[in-house]
Every structure is written in structure tokens, then in C-alpha cells.
N, C-alpha and C positions, 0 to 999 in steps of 0.2 A: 805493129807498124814501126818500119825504120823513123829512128829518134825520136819516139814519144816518152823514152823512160825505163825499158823494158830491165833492163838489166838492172840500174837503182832500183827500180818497186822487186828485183827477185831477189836483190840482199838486204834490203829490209823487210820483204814477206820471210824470209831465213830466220832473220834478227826476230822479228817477233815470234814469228811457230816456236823458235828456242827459249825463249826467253817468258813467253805468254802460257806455253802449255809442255814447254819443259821435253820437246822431241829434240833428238840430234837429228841434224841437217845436213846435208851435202848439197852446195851448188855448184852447177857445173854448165859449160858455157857451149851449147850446139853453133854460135856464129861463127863460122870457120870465110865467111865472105868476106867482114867487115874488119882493116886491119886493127889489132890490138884490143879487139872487140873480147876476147878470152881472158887476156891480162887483165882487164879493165876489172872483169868479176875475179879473178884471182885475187887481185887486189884490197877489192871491197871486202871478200871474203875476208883475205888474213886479216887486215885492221878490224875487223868487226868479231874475228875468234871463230870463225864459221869453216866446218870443214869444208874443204873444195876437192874437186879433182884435176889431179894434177895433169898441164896441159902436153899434149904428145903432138907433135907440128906434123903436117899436112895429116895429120888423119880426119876421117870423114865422117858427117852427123851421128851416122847410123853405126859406125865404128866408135865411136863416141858412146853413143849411148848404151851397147853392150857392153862396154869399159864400166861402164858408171853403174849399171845393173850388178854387177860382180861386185866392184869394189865397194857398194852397199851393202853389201853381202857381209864381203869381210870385214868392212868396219864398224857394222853394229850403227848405222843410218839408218832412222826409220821415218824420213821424208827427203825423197831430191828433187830439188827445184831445173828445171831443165831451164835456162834463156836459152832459146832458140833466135833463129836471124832475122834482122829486121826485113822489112819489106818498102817500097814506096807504093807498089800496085800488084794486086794480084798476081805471083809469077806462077805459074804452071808446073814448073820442076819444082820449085819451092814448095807450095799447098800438094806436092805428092811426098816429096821427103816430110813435110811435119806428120802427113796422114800416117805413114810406114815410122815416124817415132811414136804416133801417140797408139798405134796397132802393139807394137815391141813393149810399151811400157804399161798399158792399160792404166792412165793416171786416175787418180780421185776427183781434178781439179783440172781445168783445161782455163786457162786466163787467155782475153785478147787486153792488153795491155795501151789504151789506146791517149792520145794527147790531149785535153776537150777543148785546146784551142780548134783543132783541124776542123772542128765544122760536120758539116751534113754529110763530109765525104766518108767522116768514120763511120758514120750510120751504113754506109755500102758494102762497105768492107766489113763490118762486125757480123751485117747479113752473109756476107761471103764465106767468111770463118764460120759461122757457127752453122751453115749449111754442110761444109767440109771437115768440123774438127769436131760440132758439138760441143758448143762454148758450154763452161758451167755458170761462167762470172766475165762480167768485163772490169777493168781496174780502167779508171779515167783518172791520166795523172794531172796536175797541173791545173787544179779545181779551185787554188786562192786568187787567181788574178780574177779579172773580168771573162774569165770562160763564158760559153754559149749554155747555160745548165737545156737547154733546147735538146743537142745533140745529142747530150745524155738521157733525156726524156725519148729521145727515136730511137737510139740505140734499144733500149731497154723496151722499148714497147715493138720492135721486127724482131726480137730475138728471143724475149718473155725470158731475156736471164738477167738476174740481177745486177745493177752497177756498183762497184766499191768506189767511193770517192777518196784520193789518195793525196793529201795536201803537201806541199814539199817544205814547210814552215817551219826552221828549226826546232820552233818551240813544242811543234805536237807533227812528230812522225808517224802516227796511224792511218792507217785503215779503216774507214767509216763504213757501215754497209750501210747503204740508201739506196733509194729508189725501187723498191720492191727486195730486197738483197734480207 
């Protein structure tokens, strides 16, 4: 979902798969919609030490990602995090280009990455994706305020995949699996 997070929770899920179980990492940024959305994870990336792919202007998701498959290749990456582009609603071209990346890449892990302020409407949309992507996990950011833990109980009970609760709390940047996870 556009602005829930997606891109911070893929350079801290980098940061820890590196750091927690010692793989090198490649993040690289499919949002070619949103401006500076690329940069943004280049960014994270270098200040965090995390290999990136480096960005090539107007190229396209799918040009993208067989870039990113190669250069994995050659760098001795043995996990790439793809952020792909955010959304506010189901778009039709969109849930066909993620289908045709996650076809190209055959992931391990397929994250819907979602806000738990938004409410009941992420519970539709989690159903939408995991109908279309086969979610393996949801990541529900933004779990220390007054969240709805509600939403995250529906999500998890249309979709029977796991929630990770992802707090944004200086003091403890993990990953909690809960809720069946």
C-alpha cells in the first residue's frame, strides 16, 4: 500500500537478514511511479552498508528486475529485496506488472507491507493481494501508536498468512512475528 512504510520495513528487513543470519543482500527499488521513491531506498541502502542496485532512469519494473537478477549473479547476493510501487487502490496494470515480477523472480517471501492505522480497508486489500500474489506474510507497520490490533486480527484470519508486527521505536527496530506468524 502507497505510504504505509514499504520501502523503511525493506531496508530494515536487509539490515537484519545481514546482520541476524549473515546473507548479503541487494535492495533494489521496482517504484519507478513515485518521484525519488528509488533514491529514497539508495539512500537507506548506502547509510545502512547494504548493497543496492544502482538506478538507470526511465527504465521499466520488469527491466528492473532482470537487471537485478544478473547483477545478483555477479555479486555474490544471496537475498534481493525487491520494494515495488506503492498503491492507494487496486490498480489493474499494477497487480499485472507485480504478477509478471513475482512469475520472473519466483521469490521465497512475498510481503504485503500494510499501515495498521488504515483500518478495515487493509483487511480488502490484503484479501486482494494474497488472492493475486499469494502473500506469504503481511508486515503491519506502525503497531506502537493506538493501531486497530482489530485489522490485524482480519487480515490474518481472510488470508490465514501470518502478520509480522513491525514497531518503528528507535529503541527496538524488529520484527515480531505474531499473530499466527
Amino acid at each position: 500500500l502507497q505510504g504505509s512504510g514499504k520501502t523503511t520495513s525493506a531496508a530494515k528487513l536487509a539490515k537484519l537478514v545481514e546482520e541476524k543470519y549473515k546473507k548479503k543482500v541487494m535492495l533494489l527499488s521496482l517504484d519507478v511511479y513515485r518521484p525519488a521513491a528509488q533514491e529514497q531506498l539508495k539512500l537507506l541502502a548506502e547509510s545502512n552498508g547494504i548493497q543496492n542496485l544502482p538506478i538507470i532512469g526511465k527504465q521499466q519494473p520488469l527491466d528492473i528486475t532482470k537487471r537485478a537478477l544478473n547483477a545478483a549473479n555477479l555479486n555474490g547476493s544471496e537475498v534481493i529485496i525487491f520494494d515495488t510501487a506503492g498503491r492507494t487502490q487496486i490498480d489493474l496494470p499494477m497487480m499485472s506488472e507485480i504478477k509478471q515480477v513475482k512469475e520472473m523472480t519466483n521469490p521465497v517471501e512475498t510481503f504485503l507491507v500494510a499501515d495498521s492505522l488504515t483500518g478495515q480497508i487493509a483487511v480488502n486489500v490484503a484479501k486482494e493481494f494474497d488472492t493475486a500474489v499469494n502473500l506469504s506474510s503481511i508486515i503491519l507497520t506502525r503497531v506502537d501508536g493506538d493501531a486497530r490490533g482489530g485489522a490485524a486480527l482480519s487480515m490474518k484470519h481472510v488470508t490465514g498468512k501470518p502478520c509480522l508486527l513491525y514497531t518503528s521505536d528507535a529503541a527496538d527496530d524488529s520484527l515480531r512475528v505474531d499473530l499466527g506468524g
